[in-house]
C-alpha positions as CSV (number, residue, x, y, z in Angstrom):
1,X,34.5,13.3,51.6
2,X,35.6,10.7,53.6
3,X,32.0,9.5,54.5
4,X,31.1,9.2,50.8
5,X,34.8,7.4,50.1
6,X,33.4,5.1,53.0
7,X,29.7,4.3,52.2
8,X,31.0,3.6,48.0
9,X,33.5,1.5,49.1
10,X,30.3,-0.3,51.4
11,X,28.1,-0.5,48.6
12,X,30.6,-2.0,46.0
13,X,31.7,-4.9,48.4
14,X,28.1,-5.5,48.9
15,X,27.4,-5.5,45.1
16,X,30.4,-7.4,44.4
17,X,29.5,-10.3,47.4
18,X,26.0,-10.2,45.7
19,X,27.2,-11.0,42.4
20,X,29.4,-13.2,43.3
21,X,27.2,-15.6,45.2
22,X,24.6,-15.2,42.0
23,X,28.3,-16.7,40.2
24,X,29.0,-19.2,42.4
25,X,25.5,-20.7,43.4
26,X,25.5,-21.1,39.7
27,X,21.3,-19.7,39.5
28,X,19.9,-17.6,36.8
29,X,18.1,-14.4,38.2
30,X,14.6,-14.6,37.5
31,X,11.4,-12.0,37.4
32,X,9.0,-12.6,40.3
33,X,6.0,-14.7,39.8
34,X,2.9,-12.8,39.4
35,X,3.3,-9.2,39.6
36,X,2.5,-7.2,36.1
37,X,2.3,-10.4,35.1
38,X,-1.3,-11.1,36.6
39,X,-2.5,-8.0,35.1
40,X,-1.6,-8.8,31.4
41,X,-4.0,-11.2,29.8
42,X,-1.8,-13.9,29.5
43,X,-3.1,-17.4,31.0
44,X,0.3,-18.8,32.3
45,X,3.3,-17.0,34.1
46,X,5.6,-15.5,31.8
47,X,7.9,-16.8,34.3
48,X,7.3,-20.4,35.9
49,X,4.4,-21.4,33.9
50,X,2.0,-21.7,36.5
51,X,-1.7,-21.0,35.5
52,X,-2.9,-17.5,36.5
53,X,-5.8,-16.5,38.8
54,X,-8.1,-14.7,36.8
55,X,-9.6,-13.6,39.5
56,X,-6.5,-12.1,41.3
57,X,-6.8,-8.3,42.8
58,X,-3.9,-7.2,41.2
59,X,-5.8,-7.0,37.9
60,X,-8.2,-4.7,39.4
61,X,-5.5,-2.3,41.3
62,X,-2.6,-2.2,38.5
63,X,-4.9,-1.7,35.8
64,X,-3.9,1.6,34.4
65,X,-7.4,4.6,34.7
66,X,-8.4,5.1,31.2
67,X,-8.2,1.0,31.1
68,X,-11.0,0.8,33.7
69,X,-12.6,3.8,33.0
70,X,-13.1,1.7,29.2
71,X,-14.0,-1.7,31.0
72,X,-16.8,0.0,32.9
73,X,-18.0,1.6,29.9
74,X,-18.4,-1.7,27.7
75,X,-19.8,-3.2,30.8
76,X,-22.8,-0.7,31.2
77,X,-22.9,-1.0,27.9
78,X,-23.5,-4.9,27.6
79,X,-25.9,-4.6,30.7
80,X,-28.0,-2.2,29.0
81,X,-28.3,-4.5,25.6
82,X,-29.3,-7.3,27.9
């Protein structure tokens, strides 16, 4: 018991130094650039406006299956017309 005791009390003064230097630096806390926001469709960064690669891997790799599996399909699909 007194381990646990010890490692809340740990954690709180950490969480309590961490919010107070978000306080006292006077910042907002902001989402990261890019991220899930690369995959969306969006052309700018929901968060600093910055223009998104459209080429950018993370499209490709957090693209959810059944998403791909349908890109892949109206891809063959459009090669096949051509």
């Amino acid at each position: 018991m007194e381990i646990f005791a010890f490692t809340f009390g740990l954690l709180l003064i950490v969480v309590l130094g961490m919010s107070l230097g978000v306080i006292f630096m006077d910042k907002r806390i902001k989402g990261s650039c890019g991220g899930l926001n690369a995959i969306s469709d969006a052309d700018q960064c929901l968060v600093c406006s910055k223009e998104i690669d459209p080429n950018s891997p993370l499209r490709e790799r957090l693209q959810c299956p059944r998403a791909r599996k349908m890109a892949e399909r109206m891809a063959a699909e459009e090669a096949a017309q051509a």
